[in-house]
N, C-alpha and C positions, 0 to 999 in steps of 0.2 A: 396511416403508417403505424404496425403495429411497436408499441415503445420496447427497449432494452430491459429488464426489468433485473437489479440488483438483489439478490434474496440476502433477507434480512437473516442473519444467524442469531442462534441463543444463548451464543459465548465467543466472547471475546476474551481470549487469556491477559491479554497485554495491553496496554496503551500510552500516549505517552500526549501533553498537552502543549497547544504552540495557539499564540496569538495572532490575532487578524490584523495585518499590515494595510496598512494604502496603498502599495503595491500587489496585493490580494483581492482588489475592488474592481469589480467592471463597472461601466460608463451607469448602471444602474446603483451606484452604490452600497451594491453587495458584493459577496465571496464569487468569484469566477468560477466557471468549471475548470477554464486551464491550471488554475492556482491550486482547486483542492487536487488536482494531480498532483503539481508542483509539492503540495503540502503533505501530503502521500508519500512522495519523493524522499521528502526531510524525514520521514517517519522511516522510512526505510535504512536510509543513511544511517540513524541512528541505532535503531534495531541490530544492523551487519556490526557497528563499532560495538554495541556490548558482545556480540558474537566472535568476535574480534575476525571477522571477514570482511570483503568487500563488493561491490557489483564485478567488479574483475578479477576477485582470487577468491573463492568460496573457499576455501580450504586449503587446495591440492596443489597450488600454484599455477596450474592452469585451465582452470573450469569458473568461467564469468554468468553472465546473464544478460539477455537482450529480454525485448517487454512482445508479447507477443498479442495481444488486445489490451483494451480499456472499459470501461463501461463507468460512468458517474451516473445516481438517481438522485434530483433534489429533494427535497421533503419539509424544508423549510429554507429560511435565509439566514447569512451569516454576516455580521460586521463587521467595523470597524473597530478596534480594540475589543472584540469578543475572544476568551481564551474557550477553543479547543480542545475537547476531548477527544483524541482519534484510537478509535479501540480497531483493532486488528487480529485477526486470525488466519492460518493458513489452510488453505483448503486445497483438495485435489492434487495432490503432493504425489506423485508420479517417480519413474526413474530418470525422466529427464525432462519434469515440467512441473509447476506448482501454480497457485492461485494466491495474493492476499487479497482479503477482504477487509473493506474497514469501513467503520461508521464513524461518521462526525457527532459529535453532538457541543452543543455547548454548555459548555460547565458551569454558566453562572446560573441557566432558565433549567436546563436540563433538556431543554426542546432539541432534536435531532433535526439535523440539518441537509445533511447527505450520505449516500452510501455508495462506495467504492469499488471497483475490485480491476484489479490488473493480472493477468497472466503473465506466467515468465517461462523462459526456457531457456536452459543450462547449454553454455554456448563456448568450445575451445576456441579461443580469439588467436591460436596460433595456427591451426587447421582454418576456420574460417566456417565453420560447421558445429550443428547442434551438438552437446556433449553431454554426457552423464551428470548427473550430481554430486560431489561425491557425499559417502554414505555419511562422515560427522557433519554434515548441511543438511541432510534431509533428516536426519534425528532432532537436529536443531527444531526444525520446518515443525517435527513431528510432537516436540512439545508444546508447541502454539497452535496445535492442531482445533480446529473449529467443529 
């Protein structure tokens, strides 16, 4: 089965650092895949708050986001109190669709851990149907451009 393969970019604008929980560990005692989503997640969360948006008002009061694929590559492992580096960029930044990319790495070894990337597509949750971006989001997008 041919693998997914996450392409490593050669900039990352942003990042922001979060620690390895016990609720972050699979039954192997490393970082999960679901978790470095989940961890993805929290980087996001925070990202939209300095942007002062949200996954459901990008701007306009009514243009959100639903997640349109996934892809995680591991590359190493990640622990238990290991803090995080999760560096991010956007890529593929569309009229009504964008890409984040992010690389874990951990901050103490510097050894890279996993790489990221989710799709997203700009979604009127009062229609119920795909929507534009709007354009002070996709400027946003386009500063963290990768």
């Amino acid at each position: 089965m041919p693998k997914v393969k996450v392409k490593k970019l050669e900039t990352y604008p942003i990042h922001h650092e979060l620690t390895v929980r016990v609720s972050d560990l699979n039954y192997g005692a490393h970082l999960a895949y679901d978790r470095v989503l989940s961890l993805a997640h929290q980087v996001r969360v925070q990202l939209f708050a300095e942007w002062n948006v949200t996954e459901f008002d990008l701007g306009d009061q009514k243009t959100g986001l639903v997640v349109g694929d996934v892809a995680v590559n591991y590359v190493g492992e990640g622990f238990l109190n290991d803090t995080l580096r999760i560096e991010t960029a956007a890529i593929e930044i569309g009229a009504i669709a964008f890409r984040f990319n992010h690389r874990f790495i951990n901050s103490q070894t510097g050894k890279e851990i996993a790489l990221a990337e989710m799709g997203f597509v700009g979604f009127d949750y009062d229609r119920r149907l795909p929507g534009r971006l709007p354009a002070t989001f996709t400027e946003k997008l386009n500063s963290i451009a990768g």
